[in-house]
C-alpha positions in Angstrom: -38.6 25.1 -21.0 -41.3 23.4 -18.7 -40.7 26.2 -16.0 -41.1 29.2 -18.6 -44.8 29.8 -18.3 -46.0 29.7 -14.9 -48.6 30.8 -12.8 -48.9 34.5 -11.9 -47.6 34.7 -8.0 -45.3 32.0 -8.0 -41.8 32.8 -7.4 -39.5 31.2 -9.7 -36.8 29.1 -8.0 -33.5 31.4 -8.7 -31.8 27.7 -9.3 -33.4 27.1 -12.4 -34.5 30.7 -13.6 -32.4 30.7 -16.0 -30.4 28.5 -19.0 -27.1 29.0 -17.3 -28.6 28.3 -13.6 -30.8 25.2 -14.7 -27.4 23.9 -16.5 -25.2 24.7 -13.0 -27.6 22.8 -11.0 -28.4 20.2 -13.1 -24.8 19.6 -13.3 -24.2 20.1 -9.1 -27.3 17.3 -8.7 -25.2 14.6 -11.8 -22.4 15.2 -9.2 -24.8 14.3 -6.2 -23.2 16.8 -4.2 -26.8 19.2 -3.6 -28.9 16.0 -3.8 -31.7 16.7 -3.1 -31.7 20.6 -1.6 -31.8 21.8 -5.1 -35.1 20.0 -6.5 -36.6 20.7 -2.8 -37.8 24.3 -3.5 -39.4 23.1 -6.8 -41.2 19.9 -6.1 -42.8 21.9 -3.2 -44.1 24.0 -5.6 -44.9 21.2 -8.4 -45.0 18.1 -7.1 -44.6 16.2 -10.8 -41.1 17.9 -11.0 -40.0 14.6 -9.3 -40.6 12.7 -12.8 -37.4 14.8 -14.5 -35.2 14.7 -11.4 -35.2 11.4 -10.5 -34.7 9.8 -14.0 -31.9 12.6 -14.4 -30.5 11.9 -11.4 -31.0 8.1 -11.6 -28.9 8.0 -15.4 -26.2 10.6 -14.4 -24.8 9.6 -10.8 -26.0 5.4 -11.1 -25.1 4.8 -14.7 -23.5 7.4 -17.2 -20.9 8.9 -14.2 -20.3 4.9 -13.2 -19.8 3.8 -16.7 -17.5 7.3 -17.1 -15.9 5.6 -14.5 -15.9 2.1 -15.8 -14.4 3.0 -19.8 -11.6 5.0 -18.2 -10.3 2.6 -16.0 -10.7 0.1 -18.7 -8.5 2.2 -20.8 -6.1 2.3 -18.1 -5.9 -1.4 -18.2 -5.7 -1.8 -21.4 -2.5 0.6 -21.6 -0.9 -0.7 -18.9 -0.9 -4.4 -20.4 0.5 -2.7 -23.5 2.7 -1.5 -21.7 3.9 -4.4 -19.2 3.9 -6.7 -22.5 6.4 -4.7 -24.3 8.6 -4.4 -21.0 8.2 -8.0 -20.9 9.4 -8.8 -24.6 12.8 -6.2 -24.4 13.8 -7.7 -21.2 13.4 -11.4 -22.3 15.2 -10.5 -25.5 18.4 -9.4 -23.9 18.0 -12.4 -21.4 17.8 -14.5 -24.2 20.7 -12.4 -25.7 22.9 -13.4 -22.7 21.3 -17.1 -23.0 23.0 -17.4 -26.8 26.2 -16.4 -25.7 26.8 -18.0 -22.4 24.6 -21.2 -23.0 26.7 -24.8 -23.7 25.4 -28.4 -24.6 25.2 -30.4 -21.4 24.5 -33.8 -22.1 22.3 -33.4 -25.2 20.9 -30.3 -23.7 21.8 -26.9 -23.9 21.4 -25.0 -20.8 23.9 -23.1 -18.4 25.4 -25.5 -15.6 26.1 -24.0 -11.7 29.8 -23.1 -12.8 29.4 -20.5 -15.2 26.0 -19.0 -13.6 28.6 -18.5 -10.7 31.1 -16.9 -12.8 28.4 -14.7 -14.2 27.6 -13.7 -10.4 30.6 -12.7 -9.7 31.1 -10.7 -12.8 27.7 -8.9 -12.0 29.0 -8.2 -8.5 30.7 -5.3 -10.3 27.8 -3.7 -11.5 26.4 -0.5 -8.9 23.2 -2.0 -9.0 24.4 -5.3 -7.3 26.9 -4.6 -6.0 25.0 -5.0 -2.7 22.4 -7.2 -3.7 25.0 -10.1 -4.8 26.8 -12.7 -2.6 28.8 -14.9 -4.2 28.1 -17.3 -1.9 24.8 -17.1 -2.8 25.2 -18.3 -5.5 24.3 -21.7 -5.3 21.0 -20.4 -4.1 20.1 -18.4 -6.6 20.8 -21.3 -9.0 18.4 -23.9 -7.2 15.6 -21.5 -6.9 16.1 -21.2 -10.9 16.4 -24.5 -11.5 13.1 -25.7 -11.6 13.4 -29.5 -13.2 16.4 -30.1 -10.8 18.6 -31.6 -13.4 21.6 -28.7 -12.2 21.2 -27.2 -15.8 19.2 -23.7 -16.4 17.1 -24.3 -19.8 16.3 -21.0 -21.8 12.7 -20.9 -20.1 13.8 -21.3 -16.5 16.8 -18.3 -17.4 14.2 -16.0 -18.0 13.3 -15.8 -14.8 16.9 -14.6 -13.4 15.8 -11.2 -13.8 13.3 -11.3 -10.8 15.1 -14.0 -9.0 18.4 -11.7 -8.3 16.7 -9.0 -6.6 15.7 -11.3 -4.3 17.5 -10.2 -0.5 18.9 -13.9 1.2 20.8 -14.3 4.2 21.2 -17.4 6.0 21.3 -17.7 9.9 22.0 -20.0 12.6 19.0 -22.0 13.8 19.9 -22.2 17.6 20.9 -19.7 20.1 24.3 -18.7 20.8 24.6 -21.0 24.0 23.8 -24.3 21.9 25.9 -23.6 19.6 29.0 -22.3 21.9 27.9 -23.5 25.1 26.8 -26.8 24.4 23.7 -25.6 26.6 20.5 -27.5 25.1 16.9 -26.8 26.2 14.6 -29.1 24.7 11.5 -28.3 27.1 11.6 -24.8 26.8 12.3 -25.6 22.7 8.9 -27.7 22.8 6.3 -25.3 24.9 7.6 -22.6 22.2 7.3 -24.6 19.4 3.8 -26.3 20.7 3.2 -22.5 21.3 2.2 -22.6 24.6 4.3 -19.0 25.6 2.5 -17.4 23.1 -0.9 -17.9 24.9 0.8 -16.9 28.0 1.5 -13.9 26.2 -1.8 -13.3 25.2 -2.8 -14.0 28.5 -0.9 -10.8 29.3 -2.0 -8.7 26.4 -5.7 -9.4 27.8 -5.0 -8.3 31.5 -3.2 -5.2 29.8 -5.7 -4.2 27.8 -8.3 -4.4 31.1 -5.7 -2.3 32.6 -5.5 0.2 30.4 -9.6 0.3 30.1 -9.5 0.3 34.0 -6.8 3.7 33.9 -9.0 5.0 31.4 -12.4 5.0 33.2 -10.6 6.2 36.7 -8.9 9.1 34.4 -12.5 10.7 32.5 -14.1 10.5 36.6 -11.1 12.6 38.0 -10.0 9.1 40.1 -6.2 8.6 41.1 -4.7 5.2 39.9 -4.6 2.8 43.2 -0.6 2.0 44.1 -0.8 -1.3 42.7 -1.4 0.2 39.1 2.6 0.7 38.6 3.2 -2.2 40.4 1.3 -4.0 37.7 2.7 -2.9 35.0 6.1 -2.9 35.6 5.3 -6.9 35.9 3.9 -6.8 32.9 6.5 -4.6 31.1 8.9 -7.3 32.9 7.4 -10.5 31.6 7.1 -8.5 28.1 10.8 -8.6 28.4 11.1 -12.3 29.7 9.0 -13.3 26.5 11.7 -12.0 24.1 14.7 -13.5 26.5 13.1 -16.9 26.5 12.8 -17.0 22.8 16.5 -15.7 22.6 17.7 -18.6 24.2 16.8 -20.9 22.3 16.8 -18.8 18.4 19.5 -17.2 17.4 19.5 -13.5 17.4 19.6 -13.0 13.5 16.9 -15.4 13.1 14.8 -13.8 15.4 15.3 -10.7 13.9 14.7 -11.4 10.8 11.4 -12.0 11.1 9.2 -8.2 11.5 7.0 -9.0 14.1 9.7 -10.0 16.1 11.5 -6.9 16.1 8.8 -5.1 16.9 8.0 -7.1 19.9 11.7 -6.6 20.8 11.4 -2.5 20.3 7.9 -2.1 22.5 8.8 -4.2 25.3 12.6 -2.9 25.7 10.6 0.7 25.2 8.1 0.0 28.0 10.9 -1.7 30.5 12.6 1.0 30.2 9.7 3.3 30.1 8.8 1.6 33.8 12.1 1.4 35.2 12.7 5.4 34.9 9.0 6.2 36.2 10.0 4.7 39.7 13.3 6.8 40.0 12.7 10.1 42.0 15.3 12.2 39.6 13.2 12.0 36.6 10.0 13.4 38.5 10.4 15.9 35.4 9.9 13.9 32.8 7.3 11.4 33.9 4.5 13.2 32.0 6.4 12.1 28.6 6.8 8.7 30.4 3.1 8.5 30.4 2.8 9.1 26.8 5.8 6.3 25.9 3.1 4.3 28.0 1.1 4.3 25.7 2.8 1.6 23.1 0.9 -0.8 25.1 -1.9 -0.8 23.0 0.4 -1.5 20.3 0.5 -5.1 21.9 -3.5 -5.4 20.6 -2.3 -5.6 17.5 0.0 -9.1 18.4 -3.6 -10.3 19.8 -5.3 -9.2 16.4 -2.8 -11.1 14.3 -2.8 -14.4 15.4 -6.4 -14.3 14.6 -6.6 -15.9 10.5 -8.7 -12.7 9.2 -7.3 -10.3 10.8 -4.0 -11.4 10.1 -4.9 -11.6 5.9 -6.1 -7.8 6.7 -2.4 -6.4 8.2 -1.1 -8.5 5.3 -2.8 -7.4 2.6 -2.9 -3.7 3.7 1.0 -3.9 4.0 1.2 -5.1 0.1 -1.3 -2.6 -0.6 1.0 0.2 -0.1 3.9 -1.5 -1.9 2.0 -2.2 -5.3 0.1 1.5 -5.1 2.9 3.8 -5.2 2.0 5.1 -9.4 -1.7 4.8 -8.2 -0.1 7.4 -5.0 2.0 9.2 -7.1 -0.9 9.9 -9.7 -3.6 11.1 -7.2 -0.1 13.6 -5.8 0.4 14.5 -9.3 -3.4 15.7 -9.8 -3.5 17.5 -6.1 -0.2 19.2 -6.6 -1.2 20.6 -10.2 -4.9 21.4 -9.1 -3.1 23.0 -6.0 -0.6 25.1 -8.0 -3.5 26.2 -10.7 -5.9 27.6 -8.0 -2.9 29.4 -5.8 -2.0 31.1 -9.1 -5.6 32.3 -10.2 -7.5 32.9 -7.0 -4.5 33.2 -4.3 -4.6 36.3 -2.1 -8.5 36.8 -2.4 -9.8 34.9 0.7 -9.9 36.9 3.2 -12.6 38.0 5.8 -12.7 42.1 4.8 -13.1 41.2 1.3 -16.5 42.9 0.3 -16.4 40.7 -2.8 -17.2 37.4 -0.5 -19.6 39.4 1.8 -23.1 37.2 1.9 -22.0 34.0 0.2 -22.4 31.1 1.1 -18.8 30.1 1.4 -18.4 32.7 4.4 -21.5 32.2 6.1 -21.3 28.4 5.9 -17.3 28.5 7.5 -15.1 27.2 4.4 -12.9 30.7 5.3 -10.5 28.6 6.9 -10.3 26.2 3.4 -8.5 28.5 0.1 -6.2 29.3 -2.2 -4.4 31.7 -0.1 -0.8 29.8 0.0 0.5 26.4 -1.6 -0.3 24.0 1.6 -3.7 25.4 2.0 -4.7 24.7 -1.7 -3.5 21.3 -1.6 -5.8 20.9 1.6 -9.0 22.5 -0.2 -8.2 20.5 -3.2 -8.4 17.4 -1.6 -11.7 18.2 0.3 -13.4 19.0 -3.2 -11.9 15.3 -4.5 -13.7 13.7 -1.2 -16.6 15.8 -1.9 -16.6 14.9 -5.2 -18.1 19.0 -6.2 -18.7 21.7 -3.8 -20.9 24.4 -4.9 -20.0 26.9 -2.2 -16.7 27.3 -4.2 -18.1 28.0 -7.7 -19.6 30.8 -6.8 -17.0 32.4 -4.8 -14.6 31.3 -7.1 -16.5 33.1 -10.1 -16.4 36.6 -7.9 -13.0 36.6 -7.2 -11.5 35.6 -10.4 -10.3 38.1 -13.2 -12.5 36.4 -16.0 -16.0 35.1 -15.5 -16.9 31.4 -15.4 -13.4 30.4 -14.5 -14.3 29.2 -11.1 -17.1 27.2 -12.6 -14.1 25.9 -15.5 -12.0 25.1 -12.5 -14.2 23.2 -10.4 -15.6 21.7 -13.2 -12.4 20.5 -14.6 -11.3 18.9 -10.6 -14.5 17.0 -11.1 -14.0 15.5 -14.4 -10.0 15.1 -14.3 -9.6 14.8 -10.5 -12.3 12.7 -9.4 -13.7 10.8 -12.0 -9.8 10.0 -13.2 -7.6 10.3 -10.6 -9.6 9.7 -7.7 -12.1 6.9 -9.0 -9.4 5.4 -10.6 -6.9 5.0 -7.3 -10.3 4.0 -5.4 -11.1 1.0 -7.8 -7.4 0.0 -8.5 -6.7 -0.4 -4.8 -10.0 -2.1 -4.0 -8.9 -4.8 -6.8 -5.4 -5.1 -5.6 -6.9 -5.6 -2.1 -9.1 -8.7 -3.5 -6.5 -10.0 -5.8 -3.8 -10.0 -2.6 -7.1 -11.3 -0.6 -7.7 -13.9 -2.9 -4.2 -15.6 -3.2 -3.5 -14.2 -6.8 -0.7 -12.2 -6.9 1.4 -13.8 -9.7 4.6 -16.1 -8.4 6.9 -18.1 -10.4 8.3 -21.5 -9.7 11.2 -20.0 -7.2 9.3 -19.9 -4.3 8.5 -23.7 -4.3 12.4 -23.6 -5.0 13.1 -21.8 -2.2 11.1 -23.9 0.2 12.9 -26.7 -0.8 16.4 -24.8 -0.2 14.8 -23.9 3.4 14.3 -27.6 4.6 17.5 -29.0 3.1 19.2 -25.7 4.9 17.6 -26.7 8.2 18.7 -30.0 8.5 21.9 -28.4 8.5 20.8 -26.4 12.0 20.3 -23.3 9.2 17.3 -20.9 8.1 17.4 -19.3 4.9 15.5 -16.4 4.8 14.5 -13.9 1.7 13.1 -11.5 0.7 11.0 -10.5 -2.4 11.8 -6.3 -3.8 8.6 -4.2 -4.1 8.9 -3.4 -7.4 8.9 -7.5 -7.8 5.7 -7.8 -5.4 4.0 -4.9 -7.6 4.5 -6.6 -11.1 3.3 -9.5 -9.8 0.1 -8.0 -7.4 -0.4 -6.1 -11.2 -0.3 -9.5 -13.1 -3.4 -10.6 -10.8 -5.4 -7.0 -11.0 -5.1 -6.3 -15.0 -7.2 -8.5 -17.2 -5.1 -10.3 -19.2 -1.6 -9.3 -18.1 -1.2 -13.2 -16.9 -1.7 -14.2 -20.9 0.6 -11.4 -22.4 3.3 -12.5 -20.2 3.0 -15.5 -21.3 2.6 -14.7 -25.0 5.4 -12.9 -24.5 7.8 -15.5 -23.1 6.4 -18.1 -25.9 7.2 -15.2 -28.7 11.2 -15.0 -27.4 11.5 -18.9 -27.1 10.3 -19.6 -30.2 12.8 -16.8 -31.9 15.7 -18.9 -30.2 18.0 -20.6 -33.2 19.4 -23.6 -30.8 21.8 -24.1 -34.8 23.8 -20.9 -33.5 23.8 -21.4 -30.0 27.5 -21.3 -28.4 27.9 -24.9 -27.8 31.5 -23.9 -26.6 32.9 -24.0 -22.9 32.2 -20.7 -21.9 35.6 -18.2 -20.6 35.6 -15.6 -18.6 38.7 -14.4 -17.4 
């Protein structure tokens, strides 16, 4: 309307010449993608233009798209505490089912004592699902990290956390190396400059001269300079003090308790990989394969990342990313779900039109700008092209060529119009802000635990007085309820709620007061 009567000899800006064109790139600057090439040509021409772009723009991409953003992701919250809630409910129900029936009066309490949980193990053992979780001699774990008042009776509250608590993983392993324990051999110094961790500055001591080494290789490599001699010679010290490292420590650990713990078994992989990697690049006879040597070389700067984690933020980084991946997987899934059904859609409707003889594409924008090599052409190369226009948030190079190439007009702007809406502002906002508050709630010490894990500490130190170290650990699916308890306004309080709604239905009158018989 404001651009309809202009002066004589000014050329209208093809952009906004029309309804339809004003509409397109009104909508291309809402998705800040042409931001701000297409109000350029115009506010050359009238300066005051800048008064309806930059309110427009200002309400659309800072406010009405964020807010979009803001009531969608609400309503995902909202529907997933629903949902949680009501998983909540049926599975305390049938624990509290199981609780009637097996439950006996202990001293004026009703509860279930450490006999008949352990009978109720072993019956469980039978079930696929545990039948390799279970150890019956776990037992008795289980049922201290339930017990949570330590009077050796499991009330109806503290039963409802059995659930969780048997998908735990324990195993318990010797404290000491293999020659204490069978050998009689004891080696309290070396046991003290570990413990005081004294070797593990002398490792980083090493991981600092490699990673000088490695810059030095580096610099002689790009300036066409041949390593001096002393370069293997050096590292295959290193590589053999890497290896001395893990051969102290194993005399003194035992093996399963050293392995139990992650960044122990990769220290144990990399520096057996780079001995070995050393060893064969000084025989003659594999001359042959010392290029691939080179590359297996390489796992040194994995050692870095030993360096990184002993320092505190760092360390909460690794950690947190780690748990970020295991509480994401339905955020994953759903951002697969929308590239793989975006992908199929544009394969079917525009597959088989790209290509470079095409007199259809001839002068657009998408040729001459070199997004030839991103289309619809097969399955794999949709997926790719989808996933550029979800980074991008809207491209509009691929409306236009879209439009031309498909059998019924304004079906390439439907199409890119609909990744926008459903793909970015749903699926790929939505992934983007859940991981980001996953990442602070893990950041921030929230994830949701019960009363086990101070439980299980206590298990831990009455094990190692024994010369024992219980070790355990907690299923994903566990971690993600619990990282989705601290992320979901409110999920914390419906669990709650509805734990308090099953105790309260409990009738303690028609509880099975009886000795309890399984055969």
């Amino acid at each position: 309307v404001i651009l309809h009567d202009i002066s004589e000899g000014i050329e209208v800006d093809p952009d906004f010449g029309s309804f339809s064109a004003a509409f397109m790139s009104l909508f291309a600057i809402a998705t800040g993608s042409n931001f701000p090439d297409a109000m350029d040509p115009l506010v050359q021409q009238h300066r005051w233009m800048v008064v309806v772009f930059y309110p427009f723009t200002f309400l659309t991409v800072l406010l009405f798209t964020q807010l979009m953003l803001a009531v969608v992701y609400g309503a995902y919250q909202q529907g997933a505490k629903v949902r949680m809630k009501e998983f909540y409910v049926n599975r305390n129900r049938a624990l509290m089912t199981v609780f009637t029936i097996l439950a006996t009066k202990h001293e004026g309490e009703i509860g279930l004592g450490r006999d008949c949980f352990e009978r109720l193990i072993s019956h469980l053992q039978d079930l696929p699902v545990f039948r390799r979780q279970l150890r019956i001699e776990n037992s008795g774990i289980f049922f201290q990290a339930l017990d949570d008042d330590k009077n050796h009776l499991l009330c109806a509250r503290e039963f409802l956390d059995t659930c969780e608590c048997l998908l735990y993983d324990f195993w318990v392993t010797h404290e000491t190396s293999v020659l204490t324990r069978k050998f009689g051999l004891h080696l309290p110094s070396l046991t003290n400059f570990i413990a005081q961790g004294n070797l593990d500055r002398v490792v980083w001591g090493l991981i600092c001269v490699n990673i000088l080494l490695v810059m030095l290789e580096t610099y002689w490599l790009f300036n066409g300079l041949d390593n001096p001699t002393w370069v293997e010679d050096l590292e295959s010290a290193i590589s053999l003090m890497y290896l001395v490292d893990v051969a102290l420590r194993l005399s003194v650990t035992s093996f399963h308790a050293y392995w139990a713990i992650p960044k122990n078994r990769f220290d144990f992989m990399v520096s057996w990989v780079l001995f070995l990697t050393g060893v064969c690049s000084l025989i003659p006879s594999m001359a042959h394969v010392r290029p691939l040597l080179t590359y297996l070389s390489l796992l040194r700067i994995l050692r870095v990342f030993r360096l990184l984690r002993n320092i505190k933020r760092f360390h909460t980084l690794f950690a947190c990313l780690a748990n970020l991946w295991l509480v994401s997987g339905d955020m994953l899934l759903m951002l697969g779900v929308t590239l793989l059904g975006f992908g199929m859609i544009g394969h079917s409707i525009f597959g088989g039109s790209f290509y470079s003889n095409n007199p259809v594409l001839e002068g657009t924008e998408y040729l001459t700008e070199g997004y030839m090599l991103w289309n619809f052409n097969d399955m794999l190369g949709s997926l790719f092209t989808v996933f550029n226009m979800l980074v991008n948030t809207y491209m509009p190079e691929y409306v236009a060529v879209l439009n031309d190439v498909s059998p019924i007009p304004w079906l390439g702007t439907l199409y890119c119009a609909s990744v926008f809406f459903a793909g970015v502002n749903v699926g790929f906002n939505i992934v983007t802000a859940f991981m980001i508050d996953v990442f602070v709630s893990l950041n921030e010490g929230k994830e949701r635990s019960g009363d086990e894990a101070q439980n299980l500490e206590l298990c831990q130190v009455r094990l190692r007085e024994e010369g024992k170290i219980l070790h355990f650990e907690v299923p994903s699916a566990i971690r993600r309820m619990r990282a989705m308890a601290g992320v979901i306004n409110g999920l914390e309080e419906a669990i709650r709620e509805a734990q308090d709604e099953v105790l309260s239905t409990i009738d303690t009158n028609h509880t099975n007061h009886e000795a309890l018989i399984i055969p």
